[in-house]
C-alpha positions as CSV (number, residue, x, y, z in Angstrom):
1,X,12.2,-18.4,-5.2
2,X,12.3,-14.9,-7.0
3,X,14.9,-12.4,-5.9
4,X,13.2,-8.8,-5.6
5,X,17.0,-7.4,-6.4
6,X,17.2,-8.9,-9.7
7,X,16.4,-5.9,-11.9
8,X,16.0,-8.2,-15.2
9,X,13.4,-10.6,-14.3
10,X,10.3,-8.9,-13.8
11,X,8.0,-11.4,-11.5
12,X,4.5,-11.9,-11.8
13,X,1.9,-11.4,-8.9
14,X,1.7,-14.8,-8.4
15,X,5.4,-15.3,-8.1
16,X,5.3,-12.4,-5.7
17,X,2.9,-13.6,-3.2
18,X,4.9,-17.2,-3.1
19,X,7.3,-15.0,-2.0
20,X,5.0,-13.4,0.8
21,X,4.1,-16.2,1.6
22,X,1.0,-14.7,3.6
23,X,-3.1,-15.6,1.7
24,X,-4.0,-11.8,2.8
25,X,-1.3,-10.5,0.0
26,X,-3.8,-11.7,-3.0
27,X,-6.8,-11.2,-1.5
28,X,-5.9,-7.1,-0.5
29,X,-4.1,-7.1,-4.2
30,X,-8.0,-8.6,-5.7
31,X,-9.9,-6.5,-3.7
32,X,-7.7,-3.4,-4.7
33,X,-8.4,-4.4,-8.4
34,X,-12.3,-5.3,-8.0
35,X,-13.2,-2.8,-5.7
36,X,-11.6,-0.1,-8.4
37,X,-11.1,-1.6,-11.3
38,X,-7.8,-0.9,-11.9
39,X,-4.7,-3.3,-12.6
40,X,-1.6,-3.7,-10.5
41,X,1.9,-2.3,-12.3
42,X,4.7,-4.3,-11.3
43,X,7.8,-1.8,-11.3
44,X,11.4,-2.2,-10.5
45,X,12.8,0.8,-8.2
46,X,16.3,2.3,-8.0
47,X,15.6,4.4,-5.1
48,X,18.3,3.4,-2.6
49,X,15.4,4.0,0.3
50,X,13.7,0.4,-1.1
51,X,15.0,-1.0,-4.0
52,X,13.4,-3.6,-5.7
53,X,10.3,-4.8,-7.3
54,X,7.1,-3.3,-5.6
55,X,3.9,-3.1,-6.6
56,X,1.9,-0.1,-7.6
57,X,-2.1,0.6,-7.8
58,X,-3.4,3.0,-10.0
59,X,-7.0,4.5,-10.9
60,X,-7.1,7.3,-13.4
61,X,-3.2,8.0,-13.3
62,X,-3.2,8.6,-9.6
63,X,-1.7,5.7,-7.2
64,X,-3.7,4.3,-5.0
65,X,-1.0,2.6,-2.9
66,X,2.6,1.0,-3.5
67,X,2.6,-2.4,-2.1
68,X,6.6,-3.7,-0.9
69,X,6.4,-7.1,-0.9
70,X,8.9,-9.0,2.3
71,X,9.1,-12.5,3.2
72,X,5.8,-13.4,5.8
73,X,4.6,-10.0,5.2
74,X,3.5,-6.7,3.2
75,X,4.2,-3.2,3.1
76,X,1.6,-1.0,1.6
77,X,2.4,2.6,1.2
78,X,-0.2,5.5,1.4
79,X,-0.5,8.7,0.8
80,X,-2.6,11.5,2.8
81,X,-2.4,14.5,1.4
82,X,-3.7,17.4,1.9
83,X,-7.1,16.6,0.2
84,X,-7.0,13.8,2.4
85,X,-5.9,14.8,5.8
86,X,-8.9,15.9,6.8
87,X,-10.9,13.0,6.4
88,X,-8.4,10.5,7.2
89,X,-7.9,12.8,10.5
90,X,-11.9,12.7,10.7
91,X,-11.5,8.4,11.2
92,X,-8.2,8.4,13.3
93,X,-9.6,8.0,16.2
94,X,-12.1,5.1,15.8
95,X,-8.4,3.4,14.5
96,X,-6.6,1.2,15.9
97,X,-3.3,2.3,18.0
98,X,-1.3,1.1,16.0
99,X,-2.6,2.8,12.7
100,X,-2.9,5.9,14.9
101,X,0.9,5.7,15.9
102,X,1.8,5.7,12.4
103,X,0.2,8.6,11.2
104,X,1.3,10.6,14.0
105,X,5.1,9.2,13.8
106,X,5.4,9.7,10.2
107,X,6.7,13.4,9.5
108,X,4.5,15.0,6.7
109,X,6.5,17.2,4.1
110,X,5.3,19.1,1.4
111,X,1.5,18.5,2.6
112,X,1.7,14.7,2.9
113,X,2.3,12.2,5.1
114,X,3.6,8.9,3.6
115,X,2.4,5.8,5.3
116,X,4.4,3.0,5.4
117,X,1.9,-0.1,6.5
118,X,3.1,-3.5,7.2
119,X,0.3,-6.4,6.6
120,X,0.3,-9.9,7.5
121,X,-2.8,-10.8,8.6
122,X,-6.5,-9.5,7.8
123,X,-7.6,-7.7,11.0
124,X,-8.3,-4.4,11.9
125,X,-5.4,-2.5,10.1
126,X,-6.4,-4.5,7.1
127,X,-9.9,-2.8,6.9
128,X,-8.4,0.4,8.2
129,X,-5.9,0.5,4.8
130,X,-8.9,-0.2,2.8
131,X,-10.9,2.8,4.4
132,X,-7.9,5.3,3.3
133,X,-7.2,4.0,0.0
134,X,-11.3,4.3,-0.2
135,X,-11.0,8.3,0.6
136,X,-7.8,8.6,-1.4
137,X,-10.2,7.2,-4.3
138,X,-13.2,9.6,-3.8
139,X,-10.9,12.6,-3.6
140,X,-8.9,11.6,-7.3
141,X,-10.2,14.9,-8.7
């Protein structure tokens, strides 16, 4: 089993979702990097908030999301911003409660609101991630 603290081993994807344990970890990680062609960036972070290996998503130097790997689970991180906020506003509603909850609990500073998203299974939130990262994508400009 990896350890996510040790700073001098840098795992692999596949060694990271062993540690998920969950299927829905590689299949949201492939369909991240088929749906936009981009390749994951494994990085090792200090920040004392969550330290650790995470994973990052990028498409033409902007991040698409920040997945935080746990044991049985995922944490996906998104950003709205303010190019975003409308549109991701525009689909709230037709979202599930629980997605709803989030944005709304989450405090939004400096014209974003940083969603923390935990993933286990491949249900409604599932799509609902996908659907942000999608207008996150279209607004890259």
């Amino acid at each position: 089993m990896i350890d996510l603290q040790n700073k001098s081993i840098c795992p692999t994807i596949e060694e990271i979702g062993e540690y998920v344990r969950t299927p829905v970890f590689m299949q949201f990680c492939s369909e991240i990097k088929n749906t936009y062609q981009c390749k994951e960036k494994i990085e090792y972070s200090s920040c004392s908030w969550e330290k650790g290996w995470n994973i990052k998503f990028k498409k033409s130097g902007k991040t698409l999301c920040t997945i935080y790997p746990r044991e049985g689970y995922f944490t996906v991180m998104i950003v709205v911003g303010a190019k975003e906020k409308p549109l991701a506003e525009a689909i709230l509603p037709e979202c599930t409660k629980e997605l709803q909850n989030i944005y709304h609990q989450t405090k939004e500073g400096n014209g974003q609101r940083w969603l923390m998203i935990d993933l286990e299974e491949q249900g409604s939130l599932y799509h609902e991630l996908l659907q942000l990262i999608q207008i996150r994508m279209n607004l890259k400009k």
